[in-house]
PQR file with spaces between the fields and no chain letter, atoms N, CA, C, O and H, PARSE charges and radii, in Angstrom:
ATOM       1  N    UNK     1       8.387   -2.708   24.687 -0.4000 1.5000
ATOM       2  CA   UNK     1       8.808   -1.567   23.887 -0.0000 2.0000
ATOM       3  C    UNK     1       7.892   -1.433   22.665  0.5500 1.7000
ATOM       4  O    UNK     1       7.707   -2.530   22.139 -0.5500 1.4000
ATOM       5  N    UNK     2       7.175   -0.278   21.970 -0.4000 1.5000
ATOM       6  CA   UNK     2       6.499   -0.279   21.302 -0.0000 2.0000
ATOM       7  C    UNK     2       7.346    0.002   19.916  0.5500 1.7000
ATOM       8  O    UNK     2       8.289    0.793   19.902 -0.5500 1.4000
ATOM       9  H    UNK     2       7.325    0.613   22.398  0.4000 1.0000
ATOM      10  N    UNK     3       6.999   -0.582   18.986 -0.4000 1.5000
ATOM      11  CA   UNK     3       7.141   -0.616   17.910 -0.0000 2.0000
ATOM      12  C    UNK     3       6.865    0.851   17.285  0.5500 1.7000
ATOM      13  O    UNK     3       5.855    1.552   17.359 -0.5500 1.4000
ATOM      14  H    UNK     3       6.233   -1.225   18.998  0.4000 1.0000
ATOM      15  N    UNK     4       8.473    1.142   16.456 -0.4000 1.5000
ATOM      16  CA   UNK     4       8.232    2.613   15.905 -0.0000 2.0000
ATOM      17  C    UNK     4       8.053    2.485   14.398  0.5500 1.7000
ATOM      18  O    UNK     4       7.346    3.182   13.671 -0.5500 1.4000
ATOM      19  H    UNK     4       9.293    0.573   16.396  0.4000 1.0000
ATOM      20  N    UNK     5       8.632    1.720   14.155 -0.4000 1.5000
ATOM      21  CA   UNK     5       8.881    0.944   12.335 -0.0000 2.0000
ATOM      22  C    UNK     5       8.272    0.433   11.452  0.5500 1.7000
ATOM      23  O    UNK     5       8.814   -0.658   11.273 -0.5500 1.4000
ATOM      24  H    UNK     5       9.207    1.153   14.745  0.4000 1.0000
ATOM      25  N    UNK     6       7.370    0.561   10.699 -0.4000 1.5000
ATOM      26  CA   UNK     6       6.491   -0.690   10.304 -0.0000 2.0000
ATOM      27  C    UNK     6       6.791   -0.607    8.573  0.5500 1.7000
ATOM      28  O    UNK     6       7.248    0.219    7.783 -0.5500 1.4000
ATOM      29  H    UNK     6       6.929    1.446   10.844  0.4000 1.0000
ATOM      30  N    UNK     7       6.174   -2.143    8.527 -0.4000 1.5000
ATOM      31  CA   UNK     7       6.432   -2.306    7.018 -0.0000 2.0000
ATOM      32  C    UNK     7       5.149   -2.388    6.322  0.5500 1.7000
ATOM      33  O    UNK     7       4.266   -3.189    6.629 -0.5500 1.4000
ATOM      34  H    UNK     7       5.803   -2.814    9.169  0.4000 1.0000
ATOM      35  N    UNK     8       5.058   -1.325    5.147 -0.4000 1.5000
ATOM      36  CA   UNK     8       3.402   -1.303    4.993 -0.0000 2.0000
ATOM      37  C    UNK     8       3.019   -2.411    3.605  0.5500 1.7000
ATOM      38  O    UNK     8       3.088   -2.342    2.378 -0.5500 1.4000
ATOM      39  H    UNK     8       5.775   -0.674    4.898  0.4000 1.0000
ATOM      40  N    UNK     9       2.643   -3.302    4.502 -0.4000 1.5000
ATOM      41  CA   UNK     9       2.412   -4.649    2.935 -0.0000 2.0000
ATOM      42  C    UNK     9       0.868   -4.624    2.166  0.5500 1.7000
ATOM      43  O    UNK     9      -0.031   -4.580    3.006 -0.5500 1.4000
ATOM      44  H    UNK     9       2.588   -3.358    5.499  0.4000 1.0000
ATOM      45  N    UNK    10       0.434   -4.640    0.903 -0.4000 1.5000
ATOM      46  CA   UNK    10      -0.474   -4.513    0.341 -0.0000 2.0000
ATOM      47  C    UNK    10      -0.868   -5.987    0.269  0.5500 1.7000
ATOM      48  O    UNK    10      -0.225   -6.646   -0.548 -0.5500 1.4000
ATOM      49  H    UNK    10       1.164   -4.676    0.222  0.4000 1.0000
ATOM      50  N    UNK    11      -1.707   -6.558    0.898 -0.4000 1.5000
ATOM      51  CA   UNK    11      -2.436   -8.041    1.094 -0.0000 2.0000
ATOM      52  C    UNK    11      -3.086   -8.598   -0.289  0.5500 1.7000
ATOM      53  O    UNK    11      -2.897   -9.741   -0.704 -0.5500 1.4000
ATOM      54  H    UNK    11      -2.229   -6.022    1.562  0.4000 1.0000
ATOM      55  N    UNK    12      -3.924   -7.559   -0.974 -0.4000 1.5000
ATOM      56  CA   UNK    12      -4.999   -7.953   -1.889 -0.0000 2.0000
ATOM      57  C    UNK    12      -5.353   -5.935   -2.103  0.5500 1.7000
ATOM      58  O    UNK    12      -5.057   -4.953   -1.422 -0.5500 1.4000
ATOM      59  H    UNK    12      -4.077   -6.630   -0.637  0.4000 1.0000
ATOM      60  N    UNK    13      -6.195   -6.166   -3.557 -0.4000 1.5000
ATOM      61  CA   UNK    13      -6.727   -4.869   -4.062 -0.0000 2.0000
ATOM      62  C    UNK    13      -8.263   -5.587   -4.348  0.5500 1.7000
ATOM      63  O    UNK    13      -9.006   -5.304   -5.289 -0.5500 1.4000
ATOM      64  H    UNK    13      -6.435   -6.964   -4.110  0.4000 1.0000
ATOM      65  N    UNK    14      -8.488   -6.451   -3.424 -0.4000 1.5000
ATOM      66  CA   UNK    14     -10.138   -6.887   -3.349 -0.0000 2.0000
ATOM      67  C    UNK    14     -10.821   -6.552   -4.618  0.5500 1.7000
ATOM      68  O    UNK    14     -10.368   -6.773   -5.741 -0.5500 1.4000
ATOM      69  H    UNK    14      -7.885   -6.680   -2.660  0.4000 1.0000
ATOM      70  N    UNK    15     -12.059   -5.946   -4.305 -0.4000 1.5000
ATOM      71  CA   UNK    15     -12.944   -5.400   -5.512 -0.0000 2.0000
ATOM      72  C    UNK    15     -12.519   -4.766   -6.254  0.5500 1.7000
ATOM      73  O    UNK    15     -12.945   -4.870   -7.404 -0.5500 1.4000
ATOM      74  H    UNK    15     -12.427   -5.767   -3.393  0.4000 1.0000
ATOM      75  N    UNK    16     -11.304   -3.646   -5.895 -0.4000 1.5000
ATOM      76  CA   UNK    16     -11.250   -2.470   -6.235 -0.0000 2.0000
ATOM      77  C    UNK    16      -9.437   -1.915   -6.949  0.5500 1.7000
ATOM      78  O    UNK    16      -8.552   -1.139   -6.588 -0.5500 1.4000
ATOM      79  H    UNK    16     -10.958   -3.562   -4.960  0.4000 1.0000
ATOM      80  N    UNK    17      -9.698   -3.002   -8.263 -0.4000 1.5000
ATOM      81  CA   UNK    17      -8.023   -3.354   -8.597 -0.0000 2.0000
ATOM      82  C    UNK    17      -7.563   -1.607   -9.012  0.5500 1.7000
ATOM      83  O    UNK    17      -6.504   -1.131   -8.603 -0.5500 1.4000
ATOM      84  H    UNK    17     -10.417   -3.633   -8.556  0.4000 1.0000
ATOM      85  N    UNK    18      -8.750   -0.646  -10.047 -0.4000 1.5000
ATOM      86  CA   UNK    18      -8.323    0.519  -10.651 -0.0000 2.0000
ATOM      87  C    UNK    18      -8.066    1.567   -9.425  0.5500 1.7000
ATOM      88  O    UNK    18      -7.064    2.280   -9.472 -0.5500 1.4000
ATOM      89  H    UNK    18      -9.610   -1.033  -10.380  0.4000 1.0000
ATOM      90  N    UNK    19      -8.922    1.652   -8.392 -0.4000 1.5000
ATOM      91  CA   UNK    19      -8.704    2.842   -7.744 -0.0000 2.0000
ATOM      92  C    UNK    19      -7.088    2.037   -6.492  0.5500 1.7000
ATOM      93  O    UNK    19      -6.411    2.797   -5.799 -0.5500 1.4000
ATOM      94  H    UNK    19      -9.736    1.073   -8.354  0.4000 1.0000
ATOM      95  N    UNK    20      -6.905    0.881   -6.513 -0.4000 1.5000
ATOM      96  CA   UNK    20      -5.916    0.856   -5.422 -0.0000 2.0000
ATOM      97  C    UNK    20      -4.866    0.989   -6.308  0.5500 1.7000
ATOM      98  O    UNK    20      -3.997    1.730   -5.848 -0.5500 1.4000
ATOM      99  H    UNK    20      -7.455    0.264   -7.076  0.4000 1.0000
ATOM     100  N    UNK    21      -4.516    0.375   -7.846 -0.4000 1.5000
ATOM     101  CA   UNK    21      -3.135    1.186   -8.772 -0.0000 2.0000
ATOM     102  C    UNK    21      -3.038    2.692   -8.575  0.5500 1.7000
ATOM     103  O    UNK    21      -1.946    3.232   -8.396 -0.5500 1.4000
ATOM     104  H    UNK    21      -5.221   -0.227   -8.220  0.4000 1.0000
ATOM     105  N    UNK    22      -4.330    3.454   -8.611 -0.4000 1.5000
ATOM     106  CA   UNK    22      -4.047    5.013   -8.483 -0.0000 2.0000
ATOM     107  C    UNK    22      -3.418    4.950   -7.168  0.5500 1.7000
ATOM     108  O    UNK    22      -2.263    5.374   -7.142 -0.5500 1.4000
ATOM     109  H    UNK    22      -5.217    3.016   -8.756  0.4000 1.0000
ATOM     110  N    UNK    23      -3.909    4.518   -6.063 -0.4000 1.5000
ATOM     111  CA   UNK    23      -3.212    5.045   -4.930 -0.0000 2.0000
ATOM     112  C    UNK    23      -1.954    4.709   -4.694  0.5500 1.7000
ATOM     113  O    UNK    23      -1.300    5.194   -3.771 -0.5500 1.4000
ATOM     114  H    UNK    23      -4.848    4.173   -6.084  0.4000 1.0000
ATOM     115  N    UNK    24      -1.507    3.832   -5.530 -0.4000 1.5000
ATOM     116  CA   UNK    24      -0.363    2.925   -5.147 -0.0000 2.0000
ATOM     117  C    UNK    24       0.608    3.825   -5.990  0.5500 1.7000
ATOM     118  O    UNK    24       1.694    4.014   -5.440 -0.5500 1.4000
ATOM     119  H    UNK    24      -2.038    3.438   -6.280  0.4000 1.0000
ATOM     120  N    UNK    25       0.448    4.375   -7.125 -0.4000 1.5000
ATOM     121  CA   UNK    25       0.780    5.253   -8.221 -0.0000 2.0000
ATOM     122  C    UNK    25       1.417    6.051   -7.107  0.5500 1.7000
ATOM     123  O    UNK    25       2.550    5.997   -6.629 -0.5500 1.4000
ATOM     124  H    UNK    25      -0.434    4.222   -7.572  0.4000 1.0000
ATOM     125  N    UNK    26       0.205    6.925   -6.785 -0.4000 1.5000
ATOM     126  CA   UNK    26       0.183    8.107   -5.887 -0.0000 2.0000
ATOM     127  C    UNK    26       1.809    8.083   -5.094  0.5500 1.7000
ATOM     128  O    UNK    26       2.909    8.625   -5.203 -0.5500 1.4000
ATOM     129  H    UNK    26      -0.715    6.968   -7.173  0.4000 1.0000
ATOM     130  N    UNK    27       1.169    7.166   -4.337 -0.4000 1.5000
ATOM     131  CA   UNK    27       2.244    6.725   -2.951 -0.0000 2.0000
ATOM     132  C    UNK    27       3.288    6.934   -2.828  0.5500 1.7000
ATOM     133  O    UNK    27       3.902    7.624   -2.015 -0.5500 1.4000
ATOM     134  H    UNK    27       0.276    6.726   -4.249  0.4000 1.0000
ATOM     135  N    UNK    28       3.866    5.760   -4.449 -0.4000 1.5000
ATOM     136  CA   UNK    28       5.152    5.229   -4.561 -0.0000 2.0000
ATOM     137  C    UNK    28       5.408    6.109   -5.837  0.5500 1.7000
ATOM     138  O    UNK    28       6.463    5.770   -6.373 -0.5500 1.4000
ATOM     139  H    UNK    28       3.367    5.199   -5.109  0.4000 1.0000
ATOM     140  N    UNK    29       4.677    7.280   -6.582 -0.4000 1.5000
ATOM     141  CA   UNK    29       5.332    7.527   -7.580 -0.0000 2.0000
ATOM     142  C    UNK    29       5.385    6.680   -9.050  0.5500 1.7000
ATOM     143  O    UNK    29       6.030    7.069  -10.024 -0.5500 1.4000
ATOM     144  H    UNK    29       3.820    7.555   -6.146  0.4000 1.0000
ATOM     145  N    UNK    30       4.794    5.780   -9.018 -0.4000 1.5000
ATOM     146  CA   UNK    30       5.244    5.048   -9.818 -0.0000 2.0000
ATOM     147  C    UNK    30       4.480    5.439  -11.525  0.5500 1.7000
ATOM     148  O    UNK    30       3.480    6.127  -11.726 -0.5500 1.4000
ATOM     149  H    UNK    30       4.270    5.464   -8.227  0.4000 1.0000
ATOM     150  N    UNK    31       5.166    4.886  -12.337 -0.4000 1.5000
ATOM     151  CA   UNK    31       4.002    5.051  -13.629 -0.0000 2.0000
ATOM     152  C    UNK    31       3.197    3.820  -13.118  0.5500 1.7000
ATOM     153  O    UNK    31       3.528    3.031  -12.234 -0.5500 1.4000
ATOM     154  H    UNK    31       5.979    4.327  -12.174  0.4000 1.0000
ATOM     155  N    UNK    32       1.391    3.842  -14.324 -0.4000 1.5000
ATOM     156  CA   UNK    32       0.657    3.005  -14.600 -0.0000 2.0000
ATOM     157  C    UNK    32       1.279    1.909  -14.662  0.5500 1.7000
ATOM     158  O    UNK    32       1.250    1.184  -13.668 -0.5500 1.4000
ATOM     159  H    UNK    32       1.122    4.483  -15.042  0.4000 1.0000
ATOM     160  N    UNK    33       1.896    1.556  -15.664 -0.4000 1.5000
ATOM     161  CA   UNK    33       2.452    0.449  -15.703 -0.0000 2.0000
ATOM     162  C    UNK    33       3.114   -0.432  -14.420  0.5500 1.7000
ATOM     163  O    UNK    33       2.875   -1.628  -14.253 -0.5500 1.4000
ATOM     164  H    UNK    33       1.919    2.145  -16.472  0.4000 1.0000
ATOM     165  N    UNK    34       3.920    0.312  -13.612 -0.4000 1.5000
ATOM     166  CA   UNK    34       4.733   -0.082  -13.117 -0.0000 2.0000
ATOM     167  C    UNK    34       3.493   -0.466  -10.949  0.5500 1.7000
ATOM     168  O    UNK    34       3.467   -1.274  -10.021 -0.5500 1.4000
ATOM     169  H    UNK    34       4.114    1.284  -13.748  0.4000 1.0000
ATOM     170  N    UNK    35       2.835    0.773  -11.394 -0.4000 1.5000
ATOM     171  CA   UNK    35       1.628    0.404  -10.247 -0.0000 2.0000
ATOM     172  C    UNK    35       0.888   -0.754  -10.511  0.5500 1.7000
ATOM     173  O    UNK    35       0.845   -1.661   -9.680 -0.5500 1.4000
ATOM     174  H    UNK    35       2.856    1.430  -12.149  0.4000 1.0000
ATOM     175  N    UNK    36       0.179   -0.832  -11.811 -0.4000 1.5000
ATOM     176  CA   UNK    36      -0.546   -1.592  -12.114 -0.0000 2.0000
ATOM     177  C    UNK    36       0.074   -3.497  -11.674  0.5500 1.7000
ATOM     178  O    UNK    36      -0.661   -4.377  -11.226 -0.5500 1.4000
ATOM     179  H    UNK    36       0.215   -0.096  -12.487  0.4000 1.0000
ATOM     180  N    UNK    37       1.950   -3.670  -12.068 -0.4000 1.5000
ATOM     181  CA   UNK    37       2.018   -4.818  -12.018 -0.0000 2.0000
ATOM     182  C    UNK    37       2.276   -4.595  -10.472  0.5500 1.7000
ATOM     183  O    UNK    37       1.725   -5.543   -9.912 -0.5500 1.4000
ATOM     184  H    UNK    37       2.546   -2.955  -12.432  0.4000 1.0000
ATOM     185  N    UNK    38       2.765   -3.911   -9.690 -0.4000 1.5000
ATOM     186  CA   UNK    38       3.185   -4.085   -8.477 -0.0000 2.0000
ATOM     187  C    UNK    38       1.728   -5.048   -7.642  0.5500 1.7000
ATOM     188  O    UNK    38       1.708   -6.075   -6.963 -0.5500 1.4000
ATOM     189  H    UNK    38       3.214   -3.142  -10.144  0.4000 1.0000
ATOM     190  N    UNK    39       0.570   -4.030   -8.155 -0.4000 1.5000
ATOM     191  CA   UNK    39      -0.990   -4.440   -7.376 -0.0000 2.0000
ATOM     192  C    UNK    39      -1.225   -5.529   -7.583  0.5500 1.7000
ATOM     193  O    UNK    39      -1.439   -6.257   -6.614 -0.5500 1.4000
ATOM     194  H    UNK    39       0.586   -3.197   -8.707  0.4000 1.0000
ATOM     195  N    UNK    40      -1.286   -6.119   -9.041 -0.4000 1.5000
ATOM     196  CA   UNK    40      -1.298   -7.860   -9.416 -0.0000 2.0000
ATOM     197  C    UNK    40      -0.230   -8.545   -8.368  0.5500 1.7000
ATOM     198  O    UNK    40      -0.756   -9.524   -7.838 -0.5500 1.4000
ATOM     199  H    UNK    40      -1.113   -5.528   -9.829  0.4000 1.0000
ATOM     200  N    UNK    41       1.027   -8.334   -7.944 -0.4000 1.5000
ATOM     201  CA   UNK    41       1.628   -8.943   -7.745 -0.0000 2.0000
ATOM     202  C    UNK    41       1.548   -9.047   -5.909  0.5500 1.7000
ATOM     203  O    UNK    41       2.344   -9.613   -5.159 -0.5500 1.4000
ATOM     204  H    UNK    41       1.454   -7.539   -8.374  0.4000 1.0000
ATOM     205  N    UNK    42       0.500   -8.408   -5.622 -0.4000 1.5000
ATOM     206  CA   UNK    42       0.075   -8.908   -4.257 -0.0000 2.0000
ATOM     207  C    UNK    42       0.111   -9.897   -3.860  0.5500 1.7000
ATOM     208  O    UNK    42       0.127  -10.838   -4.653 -0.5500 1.4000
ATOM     209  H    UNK    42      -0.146   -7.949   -6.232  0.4000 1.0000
ATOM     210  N    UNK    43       0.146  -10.194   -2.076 -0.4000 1.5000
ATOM     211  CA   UNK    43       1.150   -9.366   -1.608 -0.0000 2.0000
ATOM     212  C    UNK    43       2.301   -9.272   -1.486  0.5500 1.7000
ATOM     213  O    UNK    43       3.137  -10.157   -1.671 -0.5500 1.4000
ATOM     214  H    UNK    43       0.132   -9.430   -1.432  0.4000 1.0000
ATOM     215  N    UNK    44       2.483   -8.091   -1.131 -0.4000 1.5000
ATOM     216  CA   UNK    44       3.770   -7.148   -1.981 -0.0000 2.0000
ATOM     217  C    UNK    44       4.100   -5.925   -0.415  0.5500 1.7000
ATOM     218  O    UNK    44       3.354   -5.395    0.409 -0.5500 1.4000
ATOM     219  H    UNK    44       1.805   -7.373   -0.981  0.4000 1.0000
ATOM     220  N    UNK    45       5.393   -5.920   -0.620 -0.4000 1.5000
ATOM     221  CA   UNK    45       5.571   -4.695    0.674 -0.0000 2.0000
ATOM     222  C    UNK    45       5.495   -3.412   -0.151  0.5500 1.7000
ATOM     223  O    UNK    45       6.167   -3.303   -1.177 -0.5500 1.4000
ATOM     224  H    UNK    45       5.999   -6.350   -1.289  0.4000 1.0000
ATOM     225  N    UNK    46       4.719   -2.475    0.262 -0.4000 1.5000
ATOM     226  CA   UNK    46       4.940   -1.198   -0.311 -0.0000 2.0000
ATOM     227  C    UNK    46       6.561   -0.206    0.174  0.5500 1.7000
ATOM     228  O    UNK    46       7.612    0.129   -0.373 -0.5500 1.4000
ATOM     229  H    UNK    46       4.174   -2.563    1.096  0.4000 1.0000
ATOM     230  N    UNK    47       5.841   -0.051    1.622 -0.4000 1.5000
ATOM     231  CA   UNK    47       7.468    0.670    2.075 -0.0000 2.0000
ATOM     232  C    UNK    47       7.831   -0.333    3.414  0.5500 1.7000
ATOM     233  O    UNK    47       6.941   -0.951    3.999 -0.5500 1.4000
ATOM     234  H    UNK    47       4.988   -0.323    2.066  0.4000 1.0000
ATOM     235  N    UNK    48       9.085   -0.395    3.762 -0.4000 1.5000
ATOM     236  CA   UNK    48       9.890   -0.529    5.167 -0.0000 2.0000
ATOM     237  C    UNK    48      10.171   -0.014    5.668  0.5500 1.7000
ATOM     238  O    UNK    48      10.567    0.956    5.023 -0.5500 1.4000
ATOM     239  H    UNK    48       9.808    0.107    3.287  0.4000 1.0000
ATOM     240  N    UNK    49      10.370    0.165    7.051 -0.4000 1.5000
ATOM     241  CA   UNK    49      10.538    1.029    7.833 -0.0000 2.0000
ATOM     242  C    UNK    49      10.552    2.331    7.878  0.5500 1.7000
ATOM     243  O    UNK    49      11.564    2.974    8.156 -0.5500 1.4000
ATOM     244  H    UNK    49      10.048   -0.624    7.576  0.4000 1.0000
ATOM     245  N    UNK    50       9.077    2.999    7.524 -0.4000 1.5000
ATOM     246  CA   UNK    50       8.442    3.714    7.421 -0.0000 2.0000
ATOM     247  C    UNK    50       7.449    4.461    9.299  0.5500 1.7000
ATOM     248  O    UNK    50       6.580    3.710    9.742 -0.5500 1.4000
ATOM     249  H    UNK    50       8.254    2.477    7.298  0.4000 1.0000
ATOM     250  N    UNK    51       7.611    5.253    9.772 -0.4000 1.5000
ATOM     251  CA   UNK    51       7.034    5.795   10.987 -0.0000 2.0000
ATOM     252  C    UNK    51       5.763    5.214   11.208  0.5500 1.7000
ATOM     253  O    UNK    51       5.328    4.710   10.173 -0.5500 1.4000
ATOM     254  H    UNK    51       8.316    5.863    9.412  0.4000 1.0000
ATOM     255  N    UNK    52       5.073    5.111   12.101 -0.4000 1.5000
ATOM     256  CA   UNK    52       3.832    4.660   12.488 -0.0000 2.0000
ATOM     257  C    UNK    52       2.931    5.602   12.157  0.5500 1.7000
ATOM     258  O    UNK    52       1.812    5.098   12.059 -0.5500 1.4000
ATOM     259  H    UNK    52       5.427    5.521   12.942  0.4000 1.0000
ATOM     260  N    UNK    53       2.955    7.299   11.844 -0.4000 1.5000
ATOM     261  CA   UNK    53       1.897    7.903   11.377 -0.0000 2.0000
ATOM     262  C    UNK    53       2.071    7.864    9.693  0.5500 1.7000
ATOM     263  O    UNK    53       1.037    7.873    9.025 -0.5500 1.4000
ATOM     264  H    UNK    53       3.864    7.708   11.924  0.4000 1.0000
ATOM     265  N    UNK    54       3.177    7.827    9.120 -0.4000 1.5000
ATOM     266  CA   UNK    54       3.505    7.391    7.851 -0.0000 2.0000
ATOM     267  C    UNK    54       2.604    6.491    7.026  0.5500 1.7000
ATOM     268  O    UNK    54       1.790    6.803    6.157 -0.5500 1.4000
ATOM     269  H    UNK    54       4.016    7.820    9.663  0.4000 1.0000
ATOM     270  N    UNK    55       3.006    5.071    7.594 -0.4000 1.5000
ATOM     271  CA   UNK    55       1.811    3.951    7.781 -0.0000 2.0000
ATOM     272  C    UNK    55       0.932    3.839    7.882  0.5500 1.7000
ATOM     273  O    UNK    55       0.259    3.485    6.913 -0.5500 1.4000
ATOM     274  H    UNK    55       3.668    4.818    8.300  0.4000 1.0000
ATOM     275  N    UNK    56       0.336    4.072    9.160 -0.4000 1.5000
ATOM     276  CA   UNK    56      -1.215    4.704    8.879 -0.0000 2.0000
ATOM     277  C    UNK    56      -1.754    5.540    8.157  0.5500 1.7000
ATOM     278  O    UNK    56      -2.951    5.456    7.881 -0.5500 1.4000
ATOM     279  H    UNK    56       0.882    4.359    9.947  0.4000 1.0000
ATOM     280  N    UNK    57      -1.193    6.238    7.835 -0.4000 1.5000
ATOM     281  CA   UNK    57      -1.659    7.198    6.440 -0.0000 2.0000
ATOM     282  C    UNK    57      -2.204    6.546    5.018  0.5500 1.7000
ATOM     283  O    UNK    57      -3.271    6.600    4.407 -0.5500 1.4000
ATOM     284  H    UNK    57      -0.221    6.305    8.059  0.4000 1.0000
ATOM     285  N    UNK    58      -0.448    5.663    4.725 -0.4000 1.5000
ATOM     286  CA   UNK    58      -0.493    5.246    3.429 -0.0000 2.0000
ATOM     287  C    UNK    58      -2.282    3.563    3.828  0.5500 1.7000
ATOM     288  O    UNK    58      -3.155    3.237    3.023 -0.5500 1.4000
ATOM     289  H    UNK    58       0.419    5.619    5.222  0.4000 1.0000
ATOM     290  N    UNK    59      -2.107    3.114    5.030 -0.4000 1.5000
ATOM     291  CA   UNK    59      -3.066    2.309    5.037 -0.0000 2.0000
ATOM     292  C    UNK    59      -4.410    2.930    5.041  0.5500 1.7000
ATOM     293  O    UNK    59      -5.330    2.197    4.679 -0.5500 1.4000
ATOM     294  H    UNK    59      -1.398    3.379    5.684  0.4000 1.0000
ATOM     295  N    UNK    60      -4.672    4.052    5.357 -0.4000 1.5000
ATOM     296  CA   UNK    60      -6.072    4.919    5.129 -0.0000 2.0000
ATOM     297  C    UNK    60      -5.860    4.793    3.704  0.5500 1.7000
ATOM     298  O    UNK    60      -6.302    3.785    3.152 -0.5500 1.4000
ATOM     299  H    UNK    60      -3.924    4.648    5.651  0.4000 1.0000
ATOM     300  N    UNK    61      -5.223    5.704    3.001 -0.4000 1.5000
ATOM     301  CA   UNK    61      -5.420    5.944    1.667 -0.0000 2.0000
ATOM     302  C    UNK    61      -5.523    4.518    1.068  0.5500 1.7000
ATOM     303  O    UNK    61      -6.522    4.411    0.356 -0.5500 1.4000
ATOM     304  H    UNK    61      -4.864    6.522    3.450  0.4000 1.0000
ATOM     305  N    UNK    62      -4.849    3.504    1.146 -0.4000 1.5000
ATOM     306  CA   UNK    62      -5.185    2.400    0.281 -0.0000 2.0000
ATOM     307  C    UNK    62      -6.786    1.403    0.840  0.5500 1.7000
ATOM     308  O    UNK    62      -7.498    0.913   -0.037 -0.5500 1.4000
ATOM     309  H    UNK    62      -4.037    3.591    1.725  0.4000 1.0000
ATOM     310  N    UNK    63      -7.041    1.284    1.884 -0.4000 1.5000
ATOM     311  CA   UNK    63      -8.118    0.809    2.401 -0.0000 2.0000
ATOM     312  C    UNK    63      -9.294    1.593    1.573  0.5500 1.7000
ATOM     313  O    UNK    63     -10.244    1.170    0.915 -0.5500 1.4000
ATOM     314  H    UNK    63      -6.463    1.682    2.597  0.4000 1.0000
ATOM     315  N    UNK    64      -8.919    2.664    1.822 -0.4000 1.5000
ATOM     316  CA   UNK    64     -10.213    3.660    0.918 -0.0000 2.0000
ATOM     317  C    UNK    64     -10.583    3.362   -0.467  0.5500 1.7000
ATOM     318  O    UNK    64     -11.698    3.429   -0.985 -0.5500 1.4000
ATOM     319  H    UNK    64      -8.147    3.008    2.357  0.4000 1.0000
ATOM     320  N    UNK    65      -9.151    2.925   -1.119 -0.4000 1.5000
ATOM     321  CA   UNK    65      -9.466    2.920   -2.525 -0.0000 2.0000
ATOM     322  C    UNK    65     -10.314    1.259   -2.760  0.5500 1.7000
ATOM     323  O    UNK    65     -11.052    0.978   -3.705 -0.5500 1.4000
ATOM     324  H    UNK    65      -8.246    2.870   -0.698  0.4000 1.0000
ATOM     325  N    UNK    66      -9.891    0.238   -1.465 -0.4000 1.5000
ATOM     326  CA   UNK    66     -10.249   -0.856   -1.381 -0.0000 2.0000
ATOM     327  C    UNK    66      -9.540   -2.112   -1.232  0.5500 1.7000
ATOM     328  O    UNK    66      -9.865   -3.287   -1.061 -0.5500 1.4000
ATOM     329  H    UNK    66      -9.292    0.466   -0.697  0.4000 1.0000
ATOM     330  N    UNK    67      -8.375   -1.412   -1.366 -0.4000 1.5000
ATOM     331  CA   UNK    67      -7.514   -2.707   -0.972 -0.0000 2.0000
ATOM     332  C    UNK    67      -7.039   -3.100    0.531  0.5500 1.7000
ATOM     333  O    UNK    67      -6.996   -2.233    1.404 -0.5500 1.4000
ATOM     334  H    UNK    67      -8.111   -0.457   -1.505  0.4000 1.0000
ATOM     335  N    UNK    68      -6.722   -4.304    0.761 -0.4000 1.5000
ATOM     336  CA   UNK    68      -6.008   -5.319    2.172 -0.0000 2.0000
ATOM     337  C    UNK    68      -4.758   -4.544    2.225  0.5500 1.7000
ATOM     338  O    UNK    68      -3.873   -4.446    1.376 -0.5500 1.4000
ATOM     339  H    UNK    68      -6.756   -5.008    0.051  0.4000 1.0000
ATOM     340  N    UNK    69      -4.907   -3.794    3.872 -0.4000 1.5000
ATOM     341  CA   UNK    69      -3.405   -3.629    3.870 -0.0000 2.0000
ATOM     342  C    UNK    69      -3.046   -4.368    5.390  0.5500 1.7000
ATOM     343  O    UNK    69      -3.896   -4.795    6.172 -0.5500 1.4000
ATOM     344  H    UNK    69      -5.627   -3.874    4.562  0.4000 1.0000
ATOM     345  N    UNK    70      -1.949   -4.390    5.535 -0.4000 1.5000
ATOM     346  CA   UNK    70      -1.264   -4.836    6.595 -0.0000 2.0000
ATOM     347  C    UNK    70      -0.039   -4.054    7.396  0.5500 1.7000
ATOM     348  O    UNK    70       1.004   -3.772    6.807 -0.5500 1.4000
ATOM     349  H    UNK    70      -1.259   -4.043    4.900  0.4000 1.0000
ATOM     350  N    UNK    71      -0.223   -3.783    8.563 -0.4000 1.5000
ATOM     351  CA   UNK    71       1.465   -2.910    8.858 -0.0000 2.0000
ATOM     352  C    UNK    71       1.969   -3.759    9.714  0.5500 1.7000
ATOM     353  O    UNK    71       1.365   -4.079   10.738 -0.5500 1.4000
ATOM     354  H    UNK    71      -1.070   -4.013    9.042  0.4000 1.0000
ATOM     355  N    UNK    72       3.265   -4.270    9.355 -0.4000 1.5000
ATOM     356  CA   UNK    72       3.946   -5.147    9.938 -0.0000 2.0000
ATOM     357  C    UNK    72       5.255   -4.639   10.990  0.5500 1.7000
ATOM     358  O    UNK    72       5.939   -5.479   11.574 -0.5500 1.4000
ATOM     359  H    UNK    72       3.756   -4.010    8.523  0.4000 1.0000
C-alpha cells in the first residue's frame, strides 16, 4: 500500500541558515524569531501528515534555499 501521509522533517539548514529561516517563515507562517529558533533546533518536524504533493512542495522550496529535508 503506498503511503499517502508524510511527515516533512527539516534534517539540517547546511550552508544556508538565512535563506532556509525565510522559507521556513514562509511555510509555517511563523515570525523571524520564532523561524529562526525552530531552524537552529534541527532536526525538527515541520508538518505531519501532510499529502505527498504538499511535501514535496514544501521539500523543493526548502532544498532550494539549502537545507536537509526528509519526508517521512
Amino acid at each position: 500500500e503506498e503511503q499517502t501521509e508524510f511527515d516533512v522533517e527539516l534534517t539540517s539548514f547546511g550552508e544556508a541558515k538565512i535563506p532556509v529561516m525565510k522559507a521556513v517563515k514562509e511555510l509555517l507562517g511563523l515570525g523571524l524569531k520564532e523561524a529562526k529558533e525552530f531552524v537552529e533546533g534541527a532536526p525538527a518536524t515541520l508538518k505531519a501528515g501532510v499529502k505527498k504533493e504538499e511535501a514535496e512542495e514544501m521539500k523543493a522550496k526548502l532544498e532550494e534555499a539549502g537545507g536537509k529535508v526528509e519526508l517521512k
